[in-house]
N, CA and C atoms as a LAMMPS dump frame, in Angstrom:
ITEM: TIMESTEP
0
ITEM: NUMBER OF ATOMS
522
ITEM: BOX BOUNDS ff ff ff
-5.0000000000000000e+02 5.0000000000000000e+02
-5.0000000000000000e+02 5.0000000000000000e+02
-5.0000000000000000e+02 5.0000000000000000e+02
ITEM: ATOMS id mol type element x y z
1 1 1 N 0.822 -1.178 0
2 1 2 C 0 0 0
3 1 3 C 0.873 1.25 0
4 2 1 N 0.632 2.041 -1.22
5 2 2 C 1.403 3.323 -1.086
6 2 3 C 0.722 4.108 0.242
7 3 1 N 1.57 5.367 0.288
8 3 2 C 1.219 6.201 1.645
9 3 3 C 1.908 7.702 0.638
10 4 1 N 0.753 8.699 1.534
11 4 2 C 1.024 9.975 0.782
12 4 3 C 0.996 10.706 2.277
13 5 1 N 2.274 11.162 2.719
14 5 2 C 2.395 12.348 4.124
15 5 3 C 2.265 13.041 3.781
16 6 1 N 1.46 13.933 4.362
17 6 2 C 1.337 15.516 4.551
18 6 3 C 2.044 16.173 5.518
19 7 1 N 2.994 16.526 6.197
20 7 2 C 3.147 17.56 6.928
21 7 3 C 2.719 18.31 7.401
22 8 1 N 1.769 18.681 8.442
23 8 2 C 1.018 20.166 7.942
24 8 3 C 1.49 20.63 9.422
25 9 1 N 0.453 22.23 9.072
26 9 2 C 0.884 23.123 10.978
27 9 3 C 0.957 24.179 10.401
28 10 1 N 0.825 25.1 11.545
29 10 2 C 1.146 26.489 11.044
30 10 3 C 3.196 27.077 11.189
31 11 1 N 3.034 28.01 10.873
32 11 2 C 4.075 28.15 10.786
33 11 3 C 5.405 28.152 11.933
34 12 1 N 6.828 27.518 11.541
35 12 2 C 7.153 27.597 12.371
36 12 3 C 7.601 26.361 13.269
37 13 1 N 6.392 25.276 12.718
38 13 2 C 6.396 24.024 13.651
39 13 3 C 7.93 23.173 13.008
40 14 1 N 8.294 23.31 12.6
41 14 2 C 9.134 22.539 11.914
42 14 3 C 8.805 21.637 10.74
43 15 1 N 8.177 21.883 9.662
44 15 2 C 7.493 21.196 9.01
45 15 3 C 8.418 20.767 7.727
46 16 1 N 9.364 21.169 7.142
47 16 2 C 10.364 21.807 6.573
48 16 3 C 11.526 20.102 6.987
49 17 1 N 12.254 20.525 7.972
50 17 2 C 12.662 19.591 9.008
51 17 3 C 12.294 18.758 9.699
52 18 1 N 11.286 18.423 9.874
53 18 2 C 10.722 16.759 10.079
54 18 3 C 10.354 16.26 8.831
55 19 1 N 9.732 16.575 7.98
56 19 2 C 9.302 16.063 6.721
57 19 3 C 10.798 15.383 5.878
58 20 1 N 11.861 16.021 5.753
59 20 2 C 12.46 15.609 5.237
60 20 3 C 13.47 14.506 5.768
61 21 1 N 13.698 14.466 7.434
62 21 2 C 14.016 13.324 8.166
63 21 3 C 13.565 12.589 8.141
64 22 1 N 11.559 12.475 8.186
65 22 2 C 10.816 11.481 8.058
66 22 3 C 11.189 10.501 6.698
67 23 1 N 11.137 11.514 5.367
68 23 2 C 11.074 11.084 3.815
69 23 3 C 12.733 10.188 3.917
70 24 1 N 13.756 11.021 4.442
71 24 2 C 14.748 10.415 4.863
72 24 3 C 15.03 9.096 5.204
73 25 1 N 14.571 9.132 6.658
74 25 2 C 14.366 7.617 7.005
75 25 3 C 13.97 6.367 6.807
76 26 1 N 12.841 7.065 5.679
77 26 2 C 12.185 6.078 5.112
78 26 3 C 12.219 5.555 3.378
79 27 1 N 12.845 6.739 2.938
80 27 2 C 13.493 6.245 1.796
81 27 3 C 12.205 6.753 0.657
82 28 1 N 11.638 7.673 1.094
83 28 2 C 10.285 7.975 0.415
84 28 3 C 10.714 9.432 -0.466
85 29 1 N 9.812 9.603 -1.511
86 29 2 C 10.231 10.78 -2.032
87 29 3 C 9.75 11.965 -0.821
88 30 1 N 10.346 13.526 -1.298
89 30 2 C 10.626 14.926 -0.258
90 30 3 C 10.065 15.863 -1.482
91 31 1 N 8.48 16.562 -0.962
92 31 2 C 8.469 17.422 -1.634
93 31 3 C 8.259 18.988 -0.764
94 32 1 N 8.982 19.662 -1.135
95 32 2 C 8.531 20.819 -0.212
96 32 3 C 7.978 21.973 -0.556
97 33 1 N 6.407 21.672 0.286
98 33 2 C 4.999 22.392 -0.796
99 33 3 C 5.5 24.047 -0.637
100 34 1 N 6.384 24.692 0.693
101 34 2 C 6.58 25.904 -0.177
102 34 3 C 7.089 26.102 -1.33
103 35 1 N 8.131 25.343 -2.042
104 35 2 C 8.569 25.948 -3.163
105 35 3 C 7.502 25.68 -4.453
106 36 1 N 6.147 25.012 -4.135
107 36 2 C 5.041 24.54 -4.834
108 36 3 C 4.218 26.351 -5.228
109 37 1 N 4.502 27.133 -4.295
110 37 2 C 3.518 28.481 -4.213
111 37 3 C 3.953 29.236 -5.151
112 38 1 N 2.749 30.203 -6.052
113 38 2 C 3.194 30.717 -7.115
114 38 3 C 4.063 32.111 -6.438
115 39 1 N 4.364 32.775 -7.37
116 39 2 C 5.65 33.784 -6.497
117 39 3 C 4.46 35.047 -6.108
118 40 1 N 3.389 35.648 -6.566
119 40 2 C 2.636 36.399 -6.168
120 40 3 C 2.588 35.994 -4.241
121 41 1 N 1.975 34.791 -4.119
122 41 2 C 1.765 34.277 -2.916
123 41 3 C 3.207 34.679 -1.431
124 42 1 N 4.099 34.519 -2.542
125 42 2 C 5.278 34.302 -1.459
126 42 3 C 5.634 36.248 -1.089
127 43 1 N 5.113 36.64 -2.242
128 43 2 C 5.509 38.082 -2.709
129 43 3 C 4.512 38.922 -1.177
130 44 1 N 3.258 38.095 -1.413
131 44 2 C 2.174 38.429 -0.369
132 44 3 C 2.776 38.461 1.028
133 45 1 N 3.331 37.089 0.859
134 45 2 C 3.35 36.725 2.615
135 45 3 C 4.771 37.62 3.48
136 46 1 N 5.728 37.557 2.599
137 46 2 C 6.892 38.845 2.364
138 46 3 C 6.403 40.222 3.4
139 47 1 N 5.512 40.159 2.546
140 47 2 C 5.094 41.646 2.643
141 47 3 C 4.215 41.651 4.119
142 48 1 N 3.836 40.943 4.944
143 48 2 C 3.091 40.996 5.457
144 48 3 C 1.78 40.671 5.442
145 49 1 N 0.883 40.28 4.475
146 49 2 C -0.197 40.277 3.713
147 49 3 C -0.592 38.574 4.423
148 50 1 N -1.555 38.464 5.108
149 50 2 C -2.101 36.868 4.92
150 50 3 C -2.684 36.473 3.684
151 51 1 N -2.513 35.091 3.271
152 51 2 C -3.441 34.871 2.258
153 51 3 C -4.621 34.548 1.966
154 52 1 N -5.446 35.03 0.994
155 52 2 C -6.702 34.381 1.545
156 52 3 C -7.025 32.913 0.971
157 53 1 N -8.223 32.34 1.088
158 53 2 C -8.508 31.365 0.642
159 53 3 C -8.067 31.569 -0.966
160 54 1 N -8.823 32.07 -2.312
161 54 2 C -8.454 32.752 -3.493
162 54 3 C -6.848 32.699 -3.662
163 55 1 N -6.115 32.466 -3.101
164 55 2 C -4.274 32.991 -2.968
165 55 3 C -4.007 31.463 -2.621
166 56 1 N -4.713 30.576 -2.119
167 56 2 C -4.283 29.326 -1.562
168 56 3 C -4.807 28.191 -2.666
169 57 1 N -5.714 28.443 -3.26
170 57 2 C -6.474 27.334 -4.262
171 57 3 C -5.5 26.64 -5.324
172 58 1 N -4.948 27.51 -5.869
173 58 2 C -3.819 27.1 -6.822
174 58 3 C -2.525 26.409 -6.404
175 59 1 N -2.176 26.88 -5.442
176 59 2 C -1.227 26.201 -4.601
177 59 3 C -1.226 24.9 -4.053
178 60 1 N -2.261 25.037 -3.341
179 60 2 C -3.163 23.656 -2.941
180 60 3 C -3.118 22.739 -4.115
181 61 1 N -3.813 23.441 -5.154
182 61 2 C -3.701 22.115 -6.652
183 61 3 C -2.307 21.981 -7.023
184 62 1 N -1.261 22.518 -6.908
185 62 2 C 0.22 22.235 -7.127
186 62 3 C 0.79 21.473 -6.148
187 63 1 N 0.312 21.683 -4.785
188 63 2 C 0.687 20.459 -3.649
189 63 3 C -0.301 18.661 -4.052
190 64 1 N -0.943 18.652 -4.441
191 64 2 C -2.225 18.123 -4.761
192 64 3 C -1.823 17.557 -6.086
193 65 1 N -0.966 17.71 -6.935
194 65 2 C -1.094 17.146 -8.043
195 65 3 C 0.733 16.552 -7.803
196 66 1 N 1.382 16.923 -7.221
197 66 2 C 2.697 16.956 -6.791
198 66 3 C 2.59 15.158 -5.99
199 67 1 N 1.335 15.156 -5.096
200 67 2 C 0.898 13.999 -4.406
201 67 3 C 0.335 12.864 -5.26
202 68 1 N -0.266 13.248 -6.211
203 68 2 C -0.466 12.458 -6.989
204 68 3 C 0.145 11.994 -8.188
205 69 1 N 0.892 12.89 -8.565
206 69 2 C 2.089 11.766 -9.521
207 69 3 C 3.152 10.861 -9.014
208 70 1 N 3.043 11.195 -7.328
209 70 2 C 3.702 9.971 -6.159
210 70 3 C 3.268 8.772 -6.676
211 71 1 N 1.935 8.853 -6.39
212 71 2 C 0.803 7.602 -6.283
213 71 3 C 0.807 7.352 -8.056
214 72 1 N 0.779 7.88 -8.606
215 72 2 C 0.584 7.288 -10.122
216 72 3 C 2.319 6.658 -10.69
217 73 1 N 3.477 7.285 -10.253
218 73 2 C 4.439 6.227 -10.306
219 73 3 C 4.951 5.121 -8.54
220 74 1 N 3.838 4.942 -8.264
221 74 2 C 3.92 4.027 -7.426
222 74 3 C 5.387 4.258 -6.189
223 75 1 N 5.405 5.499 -6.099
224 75 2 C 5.879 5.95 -4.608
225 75 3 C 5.419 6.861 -3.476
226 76 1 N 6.257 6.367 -2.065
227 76 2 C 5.43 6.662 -1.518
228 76 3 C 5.675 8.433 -1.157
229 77 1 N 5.475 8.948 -0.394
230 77 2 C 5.696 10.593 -0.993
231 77 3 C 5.7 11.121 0.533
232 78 1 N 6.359 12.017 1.064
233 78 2 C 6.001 13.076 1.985
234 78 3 C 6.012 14.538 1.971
235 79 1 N 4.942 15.179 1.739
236 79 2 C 5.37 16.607 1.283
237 79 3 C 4.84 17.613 2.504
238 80 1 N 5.068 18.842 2.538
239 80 2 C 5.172 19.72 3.723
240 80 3 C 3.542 21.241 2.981
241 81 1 N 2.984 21.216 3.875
242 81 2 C 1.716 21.722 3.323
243 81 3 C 0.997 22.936 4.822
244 82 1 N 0.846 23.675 4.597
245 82 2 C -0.161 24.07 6.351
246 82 3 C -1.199 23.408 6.531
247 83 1 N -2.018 23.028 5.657
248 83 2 C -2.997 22.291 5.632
249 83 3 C -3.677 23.061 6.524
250 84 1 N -4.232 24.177 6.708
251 84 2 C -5.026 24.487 8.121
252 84 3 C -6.26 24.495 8.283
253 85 1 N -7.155 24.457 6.8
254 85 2 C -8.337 24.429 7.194
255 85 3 C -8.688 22.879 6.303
256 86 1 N -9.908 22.48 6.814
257 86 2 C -10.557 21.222 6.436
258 86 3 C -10.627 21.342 4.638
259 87 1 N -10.917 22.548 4.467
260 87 2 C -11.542 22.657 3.104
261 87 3 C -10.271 22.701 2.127
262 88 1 N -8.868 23.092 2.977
263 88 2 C -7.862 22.85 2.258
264 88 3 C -7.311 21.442 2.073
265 89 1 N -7.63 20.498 3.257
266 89 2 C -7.081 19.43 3.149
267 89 3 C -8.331 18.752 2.322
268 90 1 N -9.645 19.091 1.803
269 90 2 C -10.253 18.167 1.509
270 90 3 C -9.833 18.457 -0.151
271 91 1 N -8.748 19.682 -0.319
272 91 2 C -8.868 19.773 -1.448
273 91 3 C -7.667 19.101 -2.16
274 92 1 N -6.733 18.651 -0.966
275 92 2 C -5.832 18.022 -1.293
276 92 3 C -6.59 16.758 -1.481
277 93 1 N -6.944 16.062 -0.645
278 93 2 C -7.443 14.848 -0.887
279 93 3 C -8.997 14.526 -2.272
280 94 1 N -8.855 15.932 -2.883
281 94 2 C -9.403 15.617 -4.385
282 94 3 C -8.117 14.834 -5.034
283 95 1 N -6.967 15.174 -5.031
284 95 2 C -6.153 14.534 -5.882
285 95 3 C -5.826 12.937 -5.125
286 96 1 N -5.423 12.665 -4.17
287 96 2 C -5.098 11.429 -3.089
288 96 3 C -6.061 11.511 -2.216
289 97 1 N -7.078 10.446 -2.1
290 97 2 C -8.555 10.594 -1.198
291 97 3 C -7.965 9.916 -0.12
292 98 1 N -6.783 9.052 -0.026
293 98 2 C -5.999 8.389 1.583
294 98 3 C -4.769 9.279 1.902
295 99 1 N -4.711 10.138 1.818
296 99 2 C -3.691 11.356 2.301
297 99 3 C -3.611 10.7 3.922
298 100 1 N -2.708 11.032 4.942
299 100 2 C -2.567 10.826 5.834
300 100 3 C -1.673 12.393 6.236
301 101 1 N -2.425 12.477 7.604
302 101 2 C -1.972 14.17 8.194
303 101 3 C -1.225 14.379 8.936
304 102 1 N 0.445 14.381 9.22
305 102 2 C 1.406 14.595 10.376
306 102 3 C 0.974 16.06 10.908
307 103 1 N 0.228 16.091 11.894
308 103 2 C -0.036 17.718 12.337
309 103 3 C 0.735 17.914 13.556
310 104 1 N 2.289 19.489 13.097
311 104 2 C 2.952 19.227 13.727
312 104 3 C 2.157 20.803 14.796
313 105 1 N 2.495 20.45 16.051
314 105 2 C 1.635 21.318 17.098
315 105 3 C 2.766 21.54 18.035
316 106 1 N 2.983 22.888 18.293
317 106 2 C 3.403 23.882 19.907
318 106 3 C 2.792 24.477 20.284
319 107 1 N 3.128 25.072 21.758
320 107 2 C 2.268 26.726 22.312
321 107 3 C 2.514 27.492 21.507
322 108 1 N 1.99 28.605 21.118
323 108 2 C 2.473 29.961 20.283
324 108 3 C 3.557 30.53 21.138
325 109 1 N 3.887 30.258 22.252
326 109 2 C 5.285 31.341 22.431
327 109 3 C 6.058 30.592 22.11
328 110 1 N 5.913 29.39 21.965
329 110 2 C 7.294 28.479 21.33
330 110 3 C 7.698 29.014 19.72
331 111 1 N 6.441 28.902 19.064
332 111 2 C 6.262 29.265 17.718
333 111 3 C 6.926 30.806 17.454
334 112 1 N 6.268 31.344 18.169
335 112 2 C 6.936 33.192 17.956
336 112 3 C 8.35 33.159 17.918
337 113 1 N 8.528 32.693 18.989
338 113 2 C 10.614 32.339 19.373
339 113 3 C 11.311 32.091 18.322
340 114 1 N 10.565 30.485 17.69
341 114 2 C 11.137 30.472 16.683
342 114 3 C 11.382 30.842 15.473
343 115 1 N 9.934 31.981 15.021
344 115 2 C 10.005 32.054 13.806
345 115 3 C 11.163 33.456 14.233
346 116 1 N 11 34.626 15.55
347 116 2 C 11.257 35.258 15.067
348 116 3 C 13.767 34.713 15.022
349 117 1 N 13.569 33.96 15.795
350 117 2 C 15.104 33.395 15.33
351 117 3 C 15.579 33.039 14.082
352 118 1 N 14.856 32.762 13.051
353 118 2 C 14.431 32.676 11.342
354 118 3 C 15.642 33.764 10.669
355 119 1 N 16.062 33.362 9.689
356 119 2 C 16.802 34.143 8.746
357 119 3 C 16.341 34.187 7.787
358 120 1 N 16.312 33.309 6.976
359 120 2 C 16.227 32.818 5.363
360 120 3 C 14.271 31.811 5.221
361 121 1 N 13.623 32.689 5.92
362 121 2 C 12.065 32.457 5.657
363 121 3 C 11.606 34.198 5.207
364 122 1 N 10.373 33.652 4.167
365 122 2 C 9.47 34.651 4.339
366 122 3 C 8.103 34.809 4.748
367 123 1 N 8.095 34.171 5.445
368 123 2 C 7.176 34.381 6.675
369 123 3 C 7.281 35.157 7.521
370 124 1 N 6.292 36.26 7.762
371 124 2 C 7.023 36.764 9.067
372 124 3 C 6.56 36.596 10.422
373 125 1 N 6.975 36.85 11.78
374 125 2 C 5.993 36.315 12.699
375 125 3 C 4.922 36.952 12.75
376 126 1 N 5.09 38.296 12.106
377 126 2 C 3.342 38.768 12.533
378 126 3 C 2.242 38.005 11.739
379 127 1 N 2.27 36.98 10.755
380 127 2 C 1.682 36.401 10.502
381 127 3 C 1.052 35.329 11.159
382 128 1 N 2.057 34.897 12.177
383 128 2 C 1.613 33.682 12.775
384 128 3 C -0.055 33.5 13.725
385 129 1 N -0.117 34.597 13.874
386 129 2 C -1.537 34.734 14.715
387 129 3 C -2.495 34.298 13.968
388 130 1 N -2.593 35.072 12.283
389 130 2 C -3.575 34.508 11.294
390 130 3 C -3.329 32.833 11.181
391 131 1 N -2.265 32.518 11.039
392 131 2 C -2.359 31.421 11.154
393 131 3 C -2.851 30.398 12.172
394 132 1 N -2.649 30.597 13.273
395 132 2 C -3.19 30.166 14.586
396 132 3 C -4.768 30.453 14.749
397 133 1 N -5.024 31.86 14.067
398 133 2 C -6.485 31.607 13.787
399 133 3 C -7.603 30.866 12.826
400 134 1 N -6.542 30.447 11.88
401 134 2 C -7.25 29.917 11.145
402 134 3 C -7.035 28.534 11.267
403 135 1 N -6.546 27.677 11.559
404 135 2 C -5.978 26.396 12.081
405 135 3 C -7.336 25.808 12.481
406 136 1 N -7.831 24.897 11.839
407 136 2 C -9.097 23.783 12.229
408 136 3 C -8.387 22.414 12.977
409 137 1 N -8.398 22.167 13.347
410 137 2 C -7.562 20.579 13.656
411 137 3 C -8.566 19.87 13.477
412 138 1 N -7.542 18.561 12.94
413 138 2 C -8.213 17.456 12.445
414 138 3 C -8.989 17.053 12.702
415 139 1 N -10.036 16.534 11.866
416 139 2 C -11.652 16.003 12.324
417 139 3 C -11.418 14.445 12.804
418 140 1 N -12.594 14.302 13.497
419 140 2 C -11.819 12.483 13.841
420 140 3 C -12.271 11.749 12.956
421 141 1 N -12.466 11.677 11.895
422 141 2 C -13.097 10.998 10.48
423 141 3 C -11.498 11.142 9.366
424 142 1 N -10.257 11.991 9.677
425 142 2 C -9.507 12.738 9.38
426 142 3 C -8.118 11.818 9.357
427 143 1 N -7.263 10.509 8.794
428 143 2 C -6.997 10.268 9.576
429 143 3 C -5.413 10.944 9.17
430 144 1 N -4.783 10.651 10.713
431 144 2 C -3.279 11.845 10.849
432 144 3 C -3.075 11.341 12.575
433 145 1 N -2.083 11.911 12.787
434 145 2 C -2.018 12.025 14.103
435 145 3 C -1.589 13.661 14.51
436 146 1 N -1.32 14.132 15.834
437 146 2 C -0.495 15.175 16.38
438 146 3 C 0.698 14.907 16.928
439 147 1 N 1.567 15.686 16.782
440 147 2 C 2.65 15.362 17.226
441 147 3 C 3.452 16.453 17.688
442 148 1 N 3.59 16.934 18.862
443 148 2 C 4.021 17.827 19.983
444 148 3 C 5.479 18.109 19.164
445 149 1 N 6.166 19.183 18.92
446 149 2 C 7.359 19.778 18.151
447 149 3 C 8.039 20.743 18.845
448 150 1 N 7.609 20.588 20.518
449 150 2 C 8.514 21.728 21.423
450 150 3 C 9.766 20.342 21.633
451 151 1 N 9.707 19.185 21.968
452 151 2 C 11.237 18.776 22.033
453 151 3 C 11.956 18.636 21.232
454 152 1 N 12.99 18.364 21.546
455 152 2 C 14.335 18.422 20.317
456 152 3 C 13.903 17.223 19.084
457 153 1 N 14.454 17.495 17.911
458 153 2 C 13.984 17.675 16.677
459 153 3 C 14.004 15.942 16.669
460 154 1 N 15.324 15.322 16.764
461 154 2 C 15.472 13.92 17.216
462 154 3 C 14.24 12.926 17.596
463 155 1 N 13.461 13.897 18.929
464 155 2 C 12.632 12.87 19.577
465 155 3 C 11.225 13.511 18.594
466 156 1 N 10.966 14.292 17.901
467 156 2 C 9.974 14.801 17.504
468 156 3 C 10.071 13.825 15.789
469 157 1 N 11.165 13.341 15.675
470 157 2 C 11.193 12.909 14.521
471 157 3 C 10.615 11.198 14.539
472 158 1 N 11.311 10.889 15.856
473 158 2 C 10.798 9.767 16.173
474 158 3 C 9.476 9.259 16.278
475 159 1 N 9.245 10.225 17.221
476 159 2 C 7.325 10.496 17.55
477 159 3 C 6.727 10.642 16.158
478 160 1 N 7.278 11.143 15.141
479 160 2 C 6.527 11.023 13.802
480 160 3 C 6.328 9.735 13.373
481 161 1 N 7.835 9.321 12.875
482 161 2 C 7.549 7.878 12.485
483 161 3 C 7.226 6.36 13.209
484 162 1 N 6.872 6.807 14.342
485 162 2 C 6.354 5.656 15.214
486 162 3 C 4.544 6.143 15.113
487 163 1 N 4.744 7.138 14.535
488 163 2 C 2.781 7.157 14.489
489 163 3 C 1.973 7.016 12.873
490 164 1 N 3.579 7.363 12.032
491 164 2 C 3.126 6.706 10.861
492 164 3 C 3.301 5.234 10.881
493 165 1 N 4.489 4.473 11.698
494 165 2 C 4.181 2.955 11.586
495 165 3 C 2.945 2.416 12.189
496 166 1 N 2.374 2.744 13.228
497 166 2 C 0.877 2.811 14.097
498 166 3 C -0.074 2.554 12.721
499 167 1 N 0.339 3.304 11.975
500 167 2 C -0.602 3.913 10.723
501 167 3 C -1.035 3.136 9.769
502 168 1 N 0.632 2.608 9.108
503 168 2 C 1.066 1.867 8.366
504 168 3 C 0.469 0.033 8.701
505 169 1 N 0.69 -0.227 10.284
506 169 2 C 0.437 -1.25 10.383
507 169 3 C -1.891 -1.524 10.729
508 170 1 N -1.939 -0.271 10.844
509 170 2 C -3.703 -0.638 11.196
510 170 3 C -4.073 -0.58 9.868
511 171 1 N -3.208 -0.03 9.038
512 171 2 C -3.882 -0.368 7.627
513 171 3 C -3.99 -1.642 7.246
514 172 1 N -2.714 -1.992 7.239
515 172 2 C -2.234 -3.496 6.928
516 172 3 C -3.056 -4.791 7.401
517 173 1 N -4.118 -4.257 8.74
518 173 2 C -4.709 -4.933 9.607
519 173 3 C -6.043 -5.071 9.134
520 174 1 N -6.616 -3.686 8.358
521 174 2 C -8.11 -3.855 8.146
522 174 3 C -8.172 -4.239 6.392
């Protein structure tokens, strides 16, 4: 059974850096859905500007079609996405309807700290609030797990792939 990771979270969580340890470890392809965003978008977020839904649709179908030429040459894929609202992830899962959701989660003062320690992002932290406001978490029909990203990157990487094997093996089961 192929498997398609998502990464998701708001900004900040490490999504970037677990995704690619995870894809790492496991020998899976690494896609990383920021460089998926058209440059208007990145131009936006630069600037300060949240995006709106309209600014995310296209992007979404470039993360979304990125997932599905995984699954159409028969690998398995992990790519890095915010995924924050339902309607975004349901739009991913137009292209891959078994998407599976790593939702990586801190307090916001953890998050602030880090983004504002950041060099080479354009994100800025004053964004992060929109993001935190807009953040739906996963429905329980949804499936993914959470996975806490205040400890060191090591044990947070672990905690990933011991909840995708959880994952991997209840599939295998039903």
């Amino acid at each position: 059974m192929l498997v398609q990771v998502v990464v998701m979270g708001v900004s900040a969580t490490g999504k970037s850096r677990v995704a690619e340890r995870v894809a790492e470890a496991l020998g899976w392809d690494f896609v990383e859905g920021d460089d998926l965003h058209p440059r208007a978008n990145v131009a936006k977020m630069e600037a300060g500007d949240p995006l709106t839904d309209a600014d995310r649709w296209p992007w979404l179908t470039r993360v979304g079609e990125a997932m599905a030429a995984h699954e159409r040459d028969g690998r398995h894929g992990v790519v890095t996405c915010s995924a924050l609202k339902r309607a975004y992830r349901d739009r991913l899962r137009e292209h891959v309807p078994d998407l599976w959701f790593l939702h990586l989660h801190a307090p916001t003062e953890v998050l602030a700290e880090r983004m504002a320690q950041r060099t080479r992002h354009f994100m800025p932290t004053s964004l992060l609030t929109s993001q935190i406001d807009t953040l739906e978490p996963l429905g329980d029909d949804e499936a993914g797990r959470v996975v806490d990203v205040t400890p060191p990157l090591d044990e947070v990487v672990t905690a990933a792939l011991d909840a995708l094997t959880q994952h991997r093996d209840d599939v295998r089961r039903s």
